[in-house]
C-alpha positions as CSV (number, residue, x, y, z in Angstrom):
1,X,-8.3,-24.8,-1.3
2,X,-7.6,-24.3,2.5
3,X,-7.7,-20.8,3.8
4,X,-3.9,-21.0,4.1
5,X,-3.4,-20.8,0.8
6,X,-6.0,-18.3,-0.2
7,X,-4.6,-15.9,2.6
8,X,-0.9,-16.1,0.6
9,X,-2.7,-15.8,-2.5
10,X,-4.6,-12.6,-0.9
11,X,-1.5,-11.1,0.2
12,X,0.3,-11.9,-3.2
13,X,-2.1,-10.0,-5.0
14,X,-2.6,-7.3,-2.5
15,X,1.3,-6.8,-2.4
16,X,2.2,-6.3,-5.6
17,X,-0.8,-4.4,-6.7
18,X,-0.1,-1.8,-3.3
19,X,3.8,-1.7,-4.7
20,X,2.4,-0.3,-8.1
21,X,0.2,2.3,-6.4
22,X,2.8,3.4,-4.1
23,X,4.8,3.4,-6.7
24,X,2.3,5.9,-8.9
25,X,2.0,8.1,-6.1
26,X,5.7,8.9,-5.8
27,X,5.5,9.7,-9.3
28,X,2.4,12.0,-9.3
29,X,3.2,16.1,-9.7
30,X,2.0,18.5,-7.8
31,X,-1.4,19.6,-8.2
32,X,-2.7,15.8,-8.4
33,X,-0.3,14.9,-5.8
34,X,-2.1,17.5,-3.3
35,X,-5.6,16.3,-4.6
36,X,-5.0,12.2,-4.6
37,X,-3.3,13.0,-1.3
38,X,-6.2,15.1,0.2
39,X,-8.5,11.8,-1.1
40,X,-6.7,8.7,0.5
41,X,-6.3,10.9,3.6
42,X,-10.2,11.4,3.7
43,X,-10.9,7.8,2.5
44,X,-8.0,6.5,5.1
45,X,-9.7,8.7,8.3
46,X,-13.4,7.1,7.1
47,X,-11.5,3.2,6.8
48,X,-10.0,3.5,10.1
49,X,-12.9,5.0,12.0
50,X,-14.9,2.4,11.0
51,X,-16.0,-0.1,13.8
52,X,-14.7,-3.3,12.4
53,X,-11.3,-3.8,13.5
54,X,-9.9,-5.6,11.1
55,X,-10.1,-2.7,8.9
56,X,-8.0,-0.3,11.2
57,X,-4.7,-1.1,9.8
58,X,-5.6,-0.8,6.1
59,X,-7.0,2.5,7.3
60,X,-3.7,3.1,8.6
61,X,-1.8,2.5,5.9
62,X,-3.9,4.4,3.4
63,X,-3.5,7.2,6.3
64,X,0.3,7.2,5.6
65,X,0.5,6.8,1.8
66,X,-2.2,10.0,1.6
67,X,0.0,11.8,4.0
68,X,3.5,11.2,2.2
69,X,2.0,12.2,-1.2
70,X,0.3,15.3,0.0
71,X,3.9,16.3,1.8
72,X,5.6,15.6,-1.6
73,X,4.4,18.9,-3.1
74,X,6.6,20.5,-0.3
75,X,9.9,21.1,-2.0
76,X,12.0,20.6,1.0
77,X,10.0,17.1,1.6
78,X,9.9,15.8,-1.9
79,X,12.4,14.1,-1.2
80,X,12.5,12.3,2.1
81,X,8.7,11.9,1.8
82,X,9.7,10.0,-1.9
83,X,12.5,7.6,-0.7
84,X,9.5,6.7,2.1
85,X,7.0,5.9,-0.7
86,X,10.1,4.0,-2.8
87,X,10.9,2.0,0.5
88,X,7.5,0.8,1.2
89,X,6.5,-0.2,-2.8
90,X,10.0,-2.2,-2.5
91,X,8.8,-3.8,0.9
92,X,5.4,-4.6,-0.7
93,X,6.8,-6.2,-4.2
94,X,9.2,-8.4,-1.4
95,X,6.2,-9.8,0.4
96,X,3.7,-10.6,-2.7
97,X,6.8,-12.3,-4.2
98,X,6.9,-14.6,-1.2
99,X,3.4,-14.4,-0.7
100,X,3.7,-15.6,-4.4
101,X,6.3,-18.4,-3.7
102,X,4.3,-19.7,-0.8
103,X,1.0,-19.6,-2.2
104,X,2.1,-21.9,-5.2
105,X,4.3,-24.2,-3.3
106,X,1.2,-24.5,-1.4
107,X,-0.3,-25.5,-4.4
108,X,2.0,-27.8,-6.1
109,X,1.6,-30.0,-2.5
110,X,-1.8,-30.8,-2.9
């Protein structure tokens, strides 16, 4: 299997998996919101600190999920901060379906 396909099989897995957390974290109340929130942010600092740089934008990401779930216990914030999380699961379940698509297409041609 080239590393073509393994990278769209990669990113299949890694987007639909990341859709169903984001998707879980919009849905958490507020106590475990502020405490799974508190968590990735730590984790998300500590991943995109690290030296390699290939790591930097999963950092990044995990920076932003943490941040949105911890502003969801705001009531003023729930909301804006929710539609944010429902966008990005959405954008993630779009790109492991084509990821998907690709990925076997790529291996029905071999």
């Amino acid at each position: 299997m080239s590393d073509e396909k393994s990278k769209y099989g990669v990113l299949m897995i890694g987007g639909l998996l990341g859709g169903f957390v984001l998707l879980i974290l919009k849905s958490l109340p507020g106590f475990f919101a502020f405490i799974i929130g508190a968590l990735l942010l730590f984790f998300g600092f500590g991943i995109f600190t690290s030296r390699q740089s290939n790591n930097k934008l999963a950092g990044l990401v995990i920076i932003i999920a943490g941040m949105l779930t911890f502003l969801s216990i705001i009531p003023f914030l729930r909301s804006p901060s929710g539609w944010i999380l429902r966008i990005g699961a959405i954008a993630l379940f779009v790109l492991g379906i084509w990821s998907g698509i690709v990925f076997l297409l790529g291996l029905r041609r071999s």
